[in-house]
C-alpha positions, 0 to 999 in steps of 0.5 A: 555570577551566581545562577540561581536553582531555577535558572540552572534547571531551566538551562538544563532541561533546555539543553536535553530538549536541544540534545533530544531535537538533534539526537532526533534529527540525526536518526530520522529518515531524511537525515539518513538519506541526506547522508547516504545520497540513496532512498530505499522504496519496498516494492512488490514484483507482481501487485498489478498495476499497483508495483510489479517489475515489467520484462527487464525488473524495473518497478513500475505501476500506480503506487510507483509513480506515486512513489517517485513524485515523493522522491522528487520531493525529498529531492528539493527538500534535501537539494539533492538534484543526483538522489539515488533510488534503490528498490528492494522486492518485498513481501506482505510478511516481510515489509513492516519488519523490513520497514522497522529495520531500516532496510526500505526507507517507504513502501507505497504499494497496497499496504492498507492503513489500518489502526492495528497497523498505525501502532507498529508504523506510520502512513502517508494521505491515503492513497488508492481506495478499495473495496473486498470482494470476490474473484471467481469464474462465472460458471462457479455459481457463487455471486455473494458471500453467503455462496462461499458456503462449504467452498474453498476460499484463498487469499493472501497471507498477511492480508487484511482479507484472511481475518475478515474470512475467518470471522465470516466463517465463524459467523456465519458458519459457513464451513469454507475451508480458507487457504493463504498463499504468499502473493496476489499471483500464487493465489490467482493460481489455486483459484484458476487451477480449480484448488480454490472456488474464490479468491478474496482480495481488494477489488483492484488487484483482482481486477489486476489478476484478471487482466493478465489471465489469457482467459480473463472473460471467464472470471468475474468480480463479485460480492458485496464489498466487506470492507473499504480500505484506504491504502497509503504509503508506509514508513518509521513512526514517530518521524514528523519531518519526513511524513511532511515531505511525503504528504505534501507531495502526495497532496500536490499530486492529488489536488493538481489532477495529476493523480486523475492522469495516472488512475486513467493510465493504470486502470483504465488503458493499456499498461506495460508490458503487454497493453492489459486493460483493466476497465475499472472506472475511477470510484467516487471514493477515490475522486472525494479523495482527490479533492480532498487528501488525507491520512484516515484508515477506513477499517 
């Protein structure tokens, strides 16, 4: 029998798409976990209480519980019941990279979903809400932003505080001198032996950093928020099927009140190890949010 030139490229392009499909299937994310019965989660060691490690190193926090009801639903969407999870510390410049090559398979931390950030990987339903602002102690004098003129100011490196800082400088001209430290405790650190006047992060982890001060009375939060950010779970582009698992399970956490349990028992009660209390009263950002999920940066 003859196959005519049309039949014979129809044929043909049908089967590089089937080769394609099963090409993209046995590299996405949940064919390599189906294949290595483990799931790799970036955390972070001290992001109080989104992911920190308590006494013993175990991970816990907000955004690790949110982690963990996803591997739940990568449990049933593989049938794998005996899933292992595996945890590998990260840091805000190591944990795209770490991402891209494979190393962690998701990091659902505080990493904010931003568009510049979308052009390197992809984010689940938005999954905390926060504001920037300032960390400084009460007797500092500096209520606002505009007061950091001439100040000292530290943030995190990697954050997407340190270029809103340098852009209000510029500005503004306001003179600050910026600094950067790693994480969120090396930079609590300059502020609170006197190196920094203020420390600029989200709203929350400043809250964080404040609870697990000895002196936490001294310090307040102050200024108006520079940004909203919309903080979401982080994996490979380009990996339809996987981002299904992870949303839908972050949804059902959302819509089911679930997620209203775990916001009350992070922020506003006492967390391990030593019963912090942060007293930060679940926003109207985060309660439209539950209501209604979904994946949009807000910067």
């Amino acid at each position: 029998m003859t196959i005519g030139k049309k039949t014979l490229r129809l044929l043909l392009a049908a089967s590089l798409l089937a080769a394609g499909s099963a090409h993209a299937q046995s590299t996405g994310t949940l064919q390599k976990i189906k294949e290595s019965g483990t799931v790799v989660l970036g955390v972070r060691p001290a992001v109080v209480p989104f992911s920190y490690f308590d006494d013993q190193q175990k991970p816990l926090g907000y955004s690790q519980d949110v982690a963990l009801a996803i591997v739940d639903g990568i449990r049933k969407k593989l049938n794998l019941p005996n899933l292992t999870v595996r945890t590998v510390a990260i840091t805000p410049q190591n944990r795209i990279p770490l991402l891209q090559n494979g190393t962690i398979d998701i990091e659902c931390t505080t990493t904010t979903n931003n568009v510049e950030r979308e052009k390197q990987v992809a984010f689940s339903n938005t999954i905390f809400v926060i504001g920037t602002r300032l960390l400084t102690k009460k007797d500092s004098g500096i209520k606002d932003f505009a007061d950091l003129k001439g100040r000292t100011v530290v943030t995190n490196a990697g954050s997407t505080s340190e270029p809103i800082l340098h852009k209000l400088n510029t500005e503004q001209n306001l003179g600050m001198t910026i600094t950067t430290q790693k994480d969120v405790a090396e930079s609590f650190l300059s502020l609170s032996t006197g190196r920094a006047d203020a420390f600029m992060l989200d709203d929350a982890m400043l809250a964080g950093e404040r609870a697990k001060s000895p002196d936490a009375n001294d310090y307040v939060i102050v200024g108006k928020p520079q940004s909203r950010e919309a903080y979401g779970c982080m994996f490979r582009k380009d990996d339809p099927d996987f981002k299904q698992v992870v949303d839908d399970a972050v949804t059902r956490l959302q819509t089911s009140g679930q997620a209203d349990v775990l916001y009350k028992k992070w922020f506003d009660g006492p967390i391990p190890p030593n019963g912090l209390n942060l007293h930060l009263p679940e926003s109207d950002d985060l309660k439209t949010l539950f209501k209604a999920p979904n994946d949009k940066p807000l910067s």
